[in-house]
N, C-alpha and C positions, 0 to 999 in steps of 0.2 A: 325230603324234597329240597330245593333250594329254592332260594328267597331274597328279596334283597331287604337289608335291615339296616335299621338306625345304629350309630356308636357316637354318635354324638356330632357337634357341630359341624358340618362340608364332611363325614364321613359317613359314608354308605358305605355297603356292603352286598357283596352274592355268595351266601355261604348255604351252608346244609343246616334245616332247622326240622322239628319232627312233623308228621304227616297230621292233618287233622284229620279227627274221626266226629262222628255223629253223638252231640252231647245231650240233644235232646229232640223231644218225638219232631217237632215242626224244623228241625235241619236239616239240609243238605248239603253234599260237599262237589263243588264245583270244581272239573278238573282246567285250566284256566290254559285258554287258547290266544287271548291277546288281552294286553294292559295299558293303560298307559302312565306317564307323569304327567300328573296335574300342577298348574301353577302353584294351587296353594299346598303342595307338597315341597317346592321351595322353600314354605317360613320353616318346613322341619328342620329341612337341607341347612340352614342358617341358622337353627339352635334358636328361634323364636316361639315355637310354639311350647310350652311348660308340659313338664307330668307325661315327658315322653324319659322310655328307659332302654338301655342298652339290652340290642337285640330282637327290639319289637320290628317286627312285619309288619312293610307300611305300603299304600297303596291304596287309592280307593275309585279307580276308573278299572274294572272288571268285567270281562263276559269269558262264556266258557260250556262247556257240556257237561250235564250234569250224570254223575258217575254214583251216588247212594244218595237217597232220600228216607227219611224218616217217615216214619206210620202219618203223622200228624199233617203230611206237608203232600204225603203220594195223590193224592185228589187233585192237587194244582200240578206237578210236575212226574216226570217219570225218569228213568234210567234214558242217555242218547239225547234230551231234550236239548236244542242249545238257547242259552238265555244270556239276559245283558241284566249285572245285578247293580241296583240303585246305591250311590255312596250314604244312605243314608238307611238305620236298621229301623225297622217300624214293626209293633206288634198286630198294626190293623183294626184294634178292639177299644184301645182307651179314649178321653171324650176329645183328644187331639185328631188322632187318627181316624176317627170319624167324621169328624170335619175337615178333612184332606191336608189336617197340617199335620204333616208324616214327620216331619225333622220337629216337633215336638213330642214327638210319644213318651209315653210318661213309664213306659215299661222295659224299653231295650235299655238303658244308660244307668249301668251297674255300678257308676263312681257318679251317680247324682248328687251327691251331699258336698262330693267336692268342689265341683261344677257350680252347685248355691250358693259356695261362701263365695266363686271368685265373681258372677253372673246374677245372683240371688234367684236367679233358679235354674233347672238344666232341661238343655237339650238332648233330642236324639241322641242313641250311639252312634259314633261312624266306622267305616271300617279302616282301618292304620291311620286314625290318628289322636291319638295320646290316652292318656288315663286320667284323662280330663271327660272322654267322651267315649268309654266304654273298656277302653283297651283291646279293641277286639284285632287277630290278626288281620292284614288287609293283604291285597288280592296282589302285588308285586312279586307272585309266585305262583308256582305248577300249580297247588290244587289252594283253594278257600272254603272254608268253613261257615255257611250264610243259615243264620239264624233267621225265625220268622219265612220261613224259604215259601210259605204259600203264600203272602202280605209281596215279598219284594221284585224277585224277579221277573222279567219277563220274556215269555217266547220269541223268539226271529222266526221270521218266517223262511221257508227255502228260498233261496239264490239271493238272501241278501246279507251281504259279507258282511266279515268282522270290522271290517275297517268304515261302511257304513254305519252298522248300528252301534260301534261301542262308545259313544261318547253321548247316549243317551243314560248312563249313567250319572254323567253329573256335568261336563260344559255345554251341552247342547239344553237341555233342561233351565241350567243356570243363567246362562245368559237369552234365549228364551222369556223367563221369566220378569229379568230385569227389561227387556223391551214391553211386556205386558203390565207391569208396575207403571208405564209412563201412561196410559190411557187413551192409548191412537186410535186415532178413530177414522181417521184419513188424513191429510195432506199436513202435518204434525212436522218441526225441527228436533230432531235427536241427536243429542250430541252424548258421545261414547270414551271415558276414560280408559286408557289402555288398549292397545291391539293384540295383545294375547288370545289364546285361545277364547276364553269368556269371552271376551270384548270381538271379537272376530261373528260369534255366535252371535249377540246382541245385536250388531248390526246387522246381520241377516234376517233375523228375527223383526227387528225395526222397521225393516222393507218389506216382511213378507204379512208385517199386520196391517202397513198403509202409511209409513213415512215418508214424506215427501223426498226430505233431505236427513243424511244422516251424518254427521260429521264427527270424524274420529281425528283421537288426539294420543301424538305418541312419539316417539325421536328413531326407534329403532326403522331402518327403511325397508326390512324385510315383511316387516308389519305393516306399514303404511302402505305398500306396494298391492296387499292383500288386500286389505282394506278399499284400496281405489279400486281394484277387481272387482269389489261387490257392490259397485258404484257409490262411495263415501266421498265427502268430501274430507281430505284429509289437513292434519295439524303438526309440523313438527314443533313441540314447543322449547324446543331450544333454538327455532329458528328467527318464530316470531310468539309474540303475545297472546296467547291464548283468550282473553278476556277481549280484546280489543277484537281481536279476527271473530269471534262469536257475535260478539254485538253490532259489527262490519256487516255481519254475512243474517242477521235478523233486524236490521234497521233499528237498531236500539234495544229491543226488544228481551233480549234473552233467548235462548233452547225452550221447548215446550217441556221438553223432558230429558235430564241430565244422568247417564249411566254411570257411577263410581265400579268399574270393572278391574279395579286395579286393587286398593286395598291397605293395607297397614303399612307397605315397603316401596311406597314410593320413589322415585326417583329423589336423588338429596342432592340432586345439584340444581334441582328445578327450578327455584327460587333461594331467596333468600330464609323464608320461614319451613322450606323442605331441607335445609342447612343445618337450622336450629334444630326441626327434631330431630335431626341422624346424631346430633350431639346429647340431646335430653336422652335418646335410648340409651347410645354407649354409656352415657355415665351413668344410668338405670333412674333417671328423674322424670321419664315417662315410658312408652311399654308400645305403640305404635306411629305412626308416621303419617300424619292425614292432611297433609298437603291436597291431594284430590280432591277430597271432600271437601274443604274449606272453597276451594275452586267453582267447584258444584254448582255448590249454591248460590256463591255469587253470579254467576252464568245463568242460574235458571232463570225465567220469565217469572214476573210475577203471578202469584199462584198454578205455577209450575207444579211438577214433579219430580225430586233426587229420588233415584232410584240406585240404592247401595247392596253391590251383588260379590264384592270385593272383600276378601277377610279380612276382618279385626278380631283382638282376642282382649284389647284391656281399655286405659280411660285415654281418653281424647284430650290435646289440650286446645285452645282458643279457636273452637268452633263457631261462625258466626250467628250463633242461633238468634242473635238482633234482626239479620238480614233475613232470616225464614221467616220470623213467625210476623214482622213487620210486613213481609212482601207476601204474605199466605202460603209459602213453601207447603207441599206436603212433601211429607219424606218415607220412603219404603223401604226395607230392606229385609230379610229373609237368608234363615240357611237353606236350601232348597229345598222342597217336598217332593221332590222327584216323582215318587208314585205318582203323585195327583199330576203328571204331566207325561207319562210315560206313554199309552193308547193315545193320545192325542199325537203327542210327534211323531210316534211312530206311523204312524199314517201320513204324515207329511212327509216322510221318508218316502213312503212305500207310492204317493201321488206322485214323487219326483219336484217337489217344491224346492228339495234340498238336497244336497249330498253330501253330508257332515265330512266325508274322506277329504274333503279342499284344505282341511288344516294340516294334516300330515307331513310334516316333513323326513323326519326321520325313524325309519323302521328297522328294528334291531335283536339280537338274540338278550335272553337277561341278562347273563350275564356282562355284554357290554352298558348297562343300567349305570352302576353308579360313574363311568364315567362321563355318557350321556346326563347324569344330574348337572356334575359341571358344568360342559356344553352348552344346557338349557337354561341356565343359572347368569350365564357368561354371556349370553344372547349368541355364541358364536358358531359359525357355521352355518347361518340363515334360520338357527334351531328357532322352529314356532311351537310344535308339538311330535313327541315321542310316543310312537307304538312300541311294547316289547313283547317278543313275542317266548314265552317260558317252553 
């Protein structure tokens, strides 16, 4: 089948790699009708994420028709089903995954012990992304290999398209979740890092739990533009002050609740201290970029909530943690538990609350993939988010 794979930093690849088959009773193998690129497929794209190796199958926004299932798994799924698989692998059964924290399961993440020395202890598998977190192929190809297949997937129902439900796999869920991390309860200020996908999601999410105001922050204008569509107040911050326009637009106050949608890769021209880190990485004297964050917090109101839905993978430097725990900050953050939100949005799909398809910009054969990674990478061509279709 072909696939698109890792070879190392800005190199992707569409090549021919071997078919999966059924490695155990509870799998099935998905033959994969639409995918897409996820932002935090980027930090791969850029050779930031560790314990990835030449040739791995990456990918983790997948749906598709399922074509074999295993003994263990035929009770939840049958041959012709079509389903949208969670970027996150859960066995359903350990004492995480029964408390609906699905991106802790203590069973799927086969490179735990590596994961402990770098996290001191591990996460979920995911699917294509590293051997830090399972190594498992992921879905940036014809057919996928889903372990746990009765635990993950879920059915669509007829007449509602791929391009609807597939981003219930992981940005619609995700940023979802970080609007529900800030605790709205009605007429709430949320302010939103990033206009990307995630960050797109979040402010929808933010409006559809009862924010009053949502205010997104970002330079790219194909973003922004989005964003005011879904009625945001928007921030270029290379225009004006971020901090200043926030406290402007809350009479002193701060955001009730502050979305970090962005994550380890920052813009490095943002500031001056988004400057320093792009120099601490290169010269490897630190390992992410958290300008946003730093931001965050200072913007939230006191005894606010940061709510952090944006990748990181290592240590932070001069986080203001004076200004949190002096001001009551809480702080949340989460790799998604997809399952535990998967029957809920799906039904706001299916109410018409939402049409996840408004992110789509560009839809493509796989083959044109890795040089859509650029594109998406480069922000050019109005790219916000890529369908591929294998």
């Amino acid at each position: 089948m072909k696939a698109l794979t890792w070879h190392g930093k800005g190199d992707m690849r569409c090549e021919s790699v071997p078919d999966p088959k059924i490695e155990d009773a509870r799998d099935a193998i998905i033959k994969v009708t639409s995918c897409a690129i996820c932002g935090s497929d980027l930090h791969i794209y850029d050779g930031v994420i560790p314990s990835m190796q030449h040739g791995d199958v990456i990918g983790h926004e997948t749906m598709g028709e399922v074509v074999d299932v295993g003994s263990g798994a035929s009770s939840k799924l049958k041959v012709g089903d079509r389903v949208v698989i969670p970027f996150v692998i859960a066995c359903g059964e350990c004492f995480f995954c029964q408390r609906g924290y699905f991106s802790g399961c203590e069973r799927s993440n086969p490179d735990r012990e590596k994961a402990a020395k770098l996290w001191g202890n591990a996460p979920a598998g995911l699917f294509g992304y590293s051997h830090l977190l399972g190594g498992y192929a992921g879905g940036q190809a014809e057919y996928i290999r889903v372990p746990y297949a009765d635990v993950g997937p879920i059915k669509i129902p007829d007449g509602m398209t791929d391009e609807q439900a597939l981003f219930l796999s992981d940005i619609f869920p995700t940023g979802y979740m970080g609007a529900e991390m800030c605790n709205i309860k009605g007429g709430e200020t949320i302010a939103v890092w990033g206009c990307g996908p995630v960050g797109q999601f979040s402010i929808r999410s933010a409006f559809m739990l009862g924010a009053e105001r949502v205010i997104a922050i970002d330079t790219v204008p194909e973003r922004l533009a989005m964003a005011r569509a879904a009625g945001a107040i928007t921030i270029d911050f290379k225009e004006e002050d971020v901090y200043d326009r926030i406290m402007a637009l809350t009479n002193g106050r701060g955001a009730d609740g502050c979305i970090d949608a962005v994550g380890s890769e920052a813009d490095a021209t943002a500031s001056v201290d988004s400057v320093i880190d792009r120099i601490k990485v290169a010269t490897f004297m630190g390992t992410d970029r958290p300008h946003v964050l730093r931001q965050a917090i200072h913007c939230c109101r006191n005894f606010g909530v940061v709510a952090v839905i944006g990748v990181y993978g290592g240590f932070l430097d001069k986080i203001p943690f004076g200004s949190a725990i002096n001001r009551g900050i809480t702080m949340k953050m989460a790799q998604t538990p997809v399952q535990f939100y998967l029957e809920k949005l799906l039904g706001r799909i299916e109410n018409g609350e939402i049409d996840p398809s408004f992110v789509i910009t560009h839809t493509a054969p796989l083959a044109d993939g890795p040089e859509l990674y650029k594109t998406f990478r480069d922000k050019k061509d109005g790219c916000i988010k890529v369908v591929l279709k294998p």
